[in-house]
N, C-alpha and C positions, 0 to 999 in steps of 0.2 A: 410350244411349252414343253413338250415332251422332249424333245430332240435338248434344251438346254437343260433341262432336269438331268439325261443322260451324259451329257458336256460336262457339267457340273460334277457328278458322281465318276466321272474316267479321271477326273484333275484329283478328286481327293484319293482316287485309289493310288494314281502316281506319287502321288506327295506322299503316301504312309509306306511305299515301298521306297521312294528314296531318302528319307527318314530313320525307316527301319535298317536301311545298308549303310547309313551313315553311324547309327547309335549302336549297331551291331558290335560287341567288342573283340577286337581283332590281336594277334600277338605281332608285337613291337618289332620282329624280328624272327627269321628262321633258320636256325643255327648252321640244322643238318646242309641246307641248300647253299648256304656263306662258304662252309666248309669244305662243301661237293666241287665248288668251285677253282680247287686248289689241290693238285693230286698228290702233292707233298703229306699232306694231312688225311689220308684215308684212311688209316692206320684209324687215330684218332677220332677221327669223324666216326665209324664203325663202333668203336669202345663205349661212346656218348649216346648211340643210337640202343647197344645192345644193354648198359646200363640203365635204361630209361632217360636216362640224365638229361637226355636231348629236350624231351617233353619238360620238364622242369626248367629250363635255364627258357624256351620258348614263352614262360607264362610272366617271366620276367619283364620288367619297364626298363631296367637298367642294369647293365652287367658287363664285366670283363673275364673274356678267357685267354686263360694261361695255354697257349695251342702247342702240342711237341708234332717234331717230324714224323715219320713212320718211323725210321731210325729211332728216336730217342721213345718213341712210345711202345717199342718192344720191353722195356723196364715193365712196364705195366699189363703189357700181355700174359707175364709169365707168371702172377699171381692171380690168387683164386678169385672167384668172381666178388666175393664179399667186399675184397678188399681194392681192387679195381675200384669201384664206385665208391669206395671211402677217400681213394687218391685222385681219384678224378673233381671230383665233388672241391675236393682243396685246390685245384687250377681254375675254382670259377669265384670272380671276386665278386660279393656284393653292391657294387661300386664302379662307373665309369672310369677309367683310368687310361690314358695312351701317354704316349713319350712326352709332349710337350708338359701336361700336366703333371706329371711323375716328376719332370724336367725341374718345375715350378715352385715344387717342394719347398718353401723356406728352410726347414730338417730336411736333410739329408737323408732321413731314417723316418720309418713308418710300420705300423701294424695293421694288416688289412685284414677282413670278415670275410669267412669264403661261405659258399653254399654247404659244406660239413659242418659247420658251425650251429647253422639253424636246424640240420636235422635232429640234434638233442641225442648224435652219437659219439660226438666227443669230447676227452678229457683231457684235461693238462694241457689246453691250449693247444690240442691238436686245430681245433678250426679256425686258428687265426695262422697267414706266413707274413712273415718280415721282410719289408724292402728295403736296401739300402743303394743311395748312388754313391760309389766309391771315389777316390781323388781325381782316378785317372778318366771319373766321368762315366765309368761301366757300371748299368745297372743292373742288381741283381737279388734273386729273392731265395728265401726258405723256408721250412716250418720253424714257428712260432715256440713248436715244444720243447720244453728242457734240453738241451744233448742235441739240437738239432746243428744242424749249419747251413748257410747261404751258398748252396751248391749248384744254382740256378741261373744264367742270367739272360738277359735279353736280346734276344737275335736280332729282330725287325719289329713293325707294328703290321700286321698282314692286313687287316678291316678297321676301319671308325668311321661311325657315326654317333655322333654326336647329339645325344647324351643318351643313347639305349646302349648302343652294344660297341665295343672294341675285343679284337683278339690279336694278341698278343704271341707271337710265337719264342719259347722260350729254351734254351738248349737240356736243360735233361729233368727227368721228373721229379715233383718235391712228394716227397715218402716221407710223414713223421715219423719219428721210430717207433712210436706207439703202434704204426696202425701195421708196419711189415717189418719195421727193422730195417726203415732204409734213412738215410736223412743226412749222414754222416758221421756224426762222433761218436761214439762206443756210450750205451749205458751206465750208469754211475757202478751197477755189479760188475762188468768188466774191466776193473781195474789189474793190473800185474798181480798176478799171483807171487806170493812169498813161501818156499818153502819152510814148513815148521822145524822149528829146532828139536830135537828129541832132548826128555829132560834126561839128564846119569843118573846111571841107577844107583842110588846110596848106598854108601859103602855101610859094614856095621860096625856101629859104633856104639859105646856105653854115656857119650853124651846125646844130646838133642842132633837127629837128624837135621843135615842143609838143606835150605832151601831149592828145589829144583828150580835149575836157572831157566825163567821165562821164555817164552816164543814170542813173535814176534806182536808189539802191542797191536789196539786197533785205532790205535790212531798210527800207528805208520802204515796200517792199509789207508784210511780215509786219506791220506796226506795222496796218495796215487789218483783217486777217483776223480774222476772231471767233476766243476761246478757243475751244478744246477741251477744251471741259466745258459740260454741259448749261446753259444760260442763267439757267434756274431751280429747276433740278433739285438735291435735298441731294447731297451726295458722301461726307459721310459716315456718311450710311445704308447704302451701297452695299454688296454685297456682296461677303463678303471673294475671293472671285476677280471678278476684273474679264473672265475671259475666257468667252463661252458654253458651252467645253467643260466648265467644273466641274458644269452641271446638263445629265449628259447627256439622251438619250432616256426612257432606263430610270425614270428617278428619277418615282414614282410619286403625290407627293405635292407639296405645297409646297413650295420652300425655305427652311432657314432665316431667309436675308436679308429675308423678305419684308415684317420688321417690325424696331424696333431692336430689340437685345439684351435691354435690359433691360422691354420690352414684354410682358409677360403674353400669350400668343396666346388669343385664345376658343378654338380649337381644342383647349388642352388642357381646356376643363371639358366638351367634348362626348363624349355616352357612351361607354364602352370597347368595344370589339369592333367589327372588320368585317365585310361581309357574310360573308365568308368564315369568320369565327371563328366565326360565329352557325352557320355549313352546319354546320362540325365536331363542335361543338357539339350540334348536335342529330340528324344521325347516329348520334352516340356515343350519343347516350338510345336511338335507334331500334333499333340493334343491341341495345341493351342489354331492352329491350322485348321485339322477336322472342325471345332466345332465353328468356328468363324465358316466355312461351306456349308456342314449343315445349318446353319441359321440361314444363310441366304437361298437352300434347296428348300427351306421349311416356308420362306415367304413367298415363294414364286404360286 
């Protein structure tokens, strides 16, 4: 009796330790070691680590990065560290994406949700960038912000899986202008300077002084300044709030904008349940396990 009382009690301890390895919740993916993989990407790999940013994109279910070479990830070396993690953060999309899907597009044109987005540090559309596949089939991305351009595009697809993580490798960094002043097109303040006309000095006269003939107006400066709207970017992909606060902090996931409307997301044919549903999930059996043995240890 003893010897099966002890039998008995060795099978429920098995069971709540393979239970507890099962409902343990695990990250989907580990960026650093994907990355480690590929010495092209060290540079990068490094930047993600020293940012923390690694840790972050790790706690993710679903994500795509924007990966640069060592080459093109010297743009981002040479700014301060603040702002490194502000352009980094904009190379990671809230959103599974690789080539075929991109490919898939019914629009040609898209506005995707990056990981800056949800930190609740950016404005003016800095934490969305714009995808477009052009005629000749090249696709290519940039920041979202006013005055930006599509000065990015796509090299290869380097990893996918399917539906957590795809990296992406892309030929040079997207800089909003906001965040370093890189992005491409000049601010709406730097338009061509006009030099002023000097007014003549009035002669004297016993009638009514002339008018000193005008400088130049401001609407022939405004007539120089670039729009305010992305250069190349769609607009009306955009998402329907234009301001960074609609995708606060919290919001755990993609946004919806980050494709059109009518856009099928591959996200939804990826299996049901998150880690978390899986823990519940299999708790609930393990409970249910224990006490179905203790009843039978309790009758013996």
């Amino acid at each position: 009796m003893a010897r099966d009382a002890a039998t008995l009690l060795l099978l429920v301890v098995v069971g709540v330790l393979a239970l507890h390895h099962q409902a343990s919740p695990a990250a989907a993916f580990n960026i650093t070691r994907i990355l480690g993989e590929f010495p092209d990407f060290t540079t990068f790999n490094s930047l993600l680590t020293q940012t923390k940013l690694a840790d972050e994109i790790n706690r993710r279910q679903t994500i795509t990065v924007l990966a640069l070479d060592n080459g093109a990830a010297g743009d981002v070396t040479s700014l301060p560290s603040d702002e490194q993690r502000k352009v980094l953060s904009v190379h990671v999309v809230l959103d599974y994406y690789d080539e075929d899907k991109l490919g898939a597009m019914k629009s040609r044109s898209a506005v995707l949700t990056t990981l800056f987005q949800s930190s609740g540090q950016a404005t003016d559309r800095m934490g969305f960038i714009n995808y477009t596949k052009r005629a000749d089939g090249q696709m290519v991305f940039g920041s979202a912000e006013p005055g930006a351009s599509l000065n990015s595009h796509m090299v290869k697809v380097v990893v996918r899986r399917p539906y957590n993580i795809s990296v992406i490798q892309v030929s040079s960094a997207i800089v909003p202008p906001g965040v370093a002043g890189g992005g491409g097109a000049p601010p709406p303040g730097a338009a061509k300077e006009k030099t002023p006309v000097s007014a003549p000095t009035p002669s004297p006269s016993k009638g009514k002084k002339e008018a000193p003939v005008p400088g130049p107006s401001d609407d022939d400066a405004g007539a120089d300044a670039p729009a305010d709207a992305p250069a190349d970017g769609p607009v009306a992909d955009g998402p329907a709030a234009d301001g960074p606060m609609a995708d606060g902090p919290t919001a755990d996931g993609p946004a919806e904008a980050d494709a059109p409307a009518h856009e099928k997301s591959d996200a939804a044919d990826a299996p049901e349940g998150s880690a978390a549903g899986r823990a519940m999930a299999g708790a609930g059996a393990g409970l249910g396990v224990i006490g179905f043995l203790v009843i039978i240890i309790l009758s013996l």
